[in-house]
C-alpha positions in Angstrom: 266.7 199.1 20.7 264.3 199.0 17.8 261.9 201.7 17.0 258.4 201.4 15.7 256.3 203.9 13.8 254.1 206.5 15.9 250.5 205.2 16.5 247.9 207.8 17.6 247.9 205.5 20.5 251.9 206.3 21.3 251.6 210.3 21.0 254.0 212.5 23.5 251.8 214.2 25.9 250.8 217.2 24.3 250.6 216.1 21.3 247.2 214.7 19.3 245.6 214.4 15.8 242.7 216.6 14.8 239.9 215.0 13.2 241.1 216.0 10.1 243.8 214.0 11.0 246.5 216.9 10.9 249.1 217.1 13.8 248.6 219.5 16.3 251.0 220.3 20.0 250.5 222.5 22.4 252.6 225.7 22.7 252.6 228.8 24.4 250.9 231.9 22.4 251.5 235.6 23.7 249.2 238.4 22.9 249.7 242.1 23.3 247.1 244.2 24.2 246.5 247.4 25.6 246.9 246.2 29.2 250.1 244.3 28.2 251.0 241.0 27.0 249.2 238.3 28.1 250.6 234.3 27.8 248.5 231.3 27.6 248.5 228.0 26.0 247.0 227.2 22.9 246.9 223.9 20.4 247.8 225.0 16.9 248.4 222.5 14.0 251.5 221.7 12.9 251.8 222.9 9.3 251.1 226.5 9.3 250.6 226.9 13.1 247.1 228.1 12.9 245.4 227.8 16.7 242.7 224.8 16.4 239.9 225.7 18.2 238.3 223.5 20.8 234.5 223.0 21.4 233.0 224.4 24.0 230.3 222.0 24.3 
């Protein structure tokens, strides 16, 4: 079967493009605190995996 190049329309679930047009997935991010570690999911890009923050508007 012949394979095409990735549109933004063909992304895996998970997956988007900021509007900088960088990748960015989903992943799971732990953080450890003083009542523990703590898990939750976060979308970071995918060149230096720095968290892209959503707006909260």
């Amino acid at each position: 079967m012949a394979t095409k190049p990735n549109s933004p329309d063909d992304t895996a679930p998970g997956e988007s493009a900021d509007q900088s047009g960088e990748g960015t997935f989903e992943t799971d991010v732990s953080e450890t605190g003083d009542d523990g570690t703590t898990v939750r999911q976060a979308e970071v890009k995918e060149d230096d995996l720095s968290e892209v923050k959503k707006d909260q508007s």
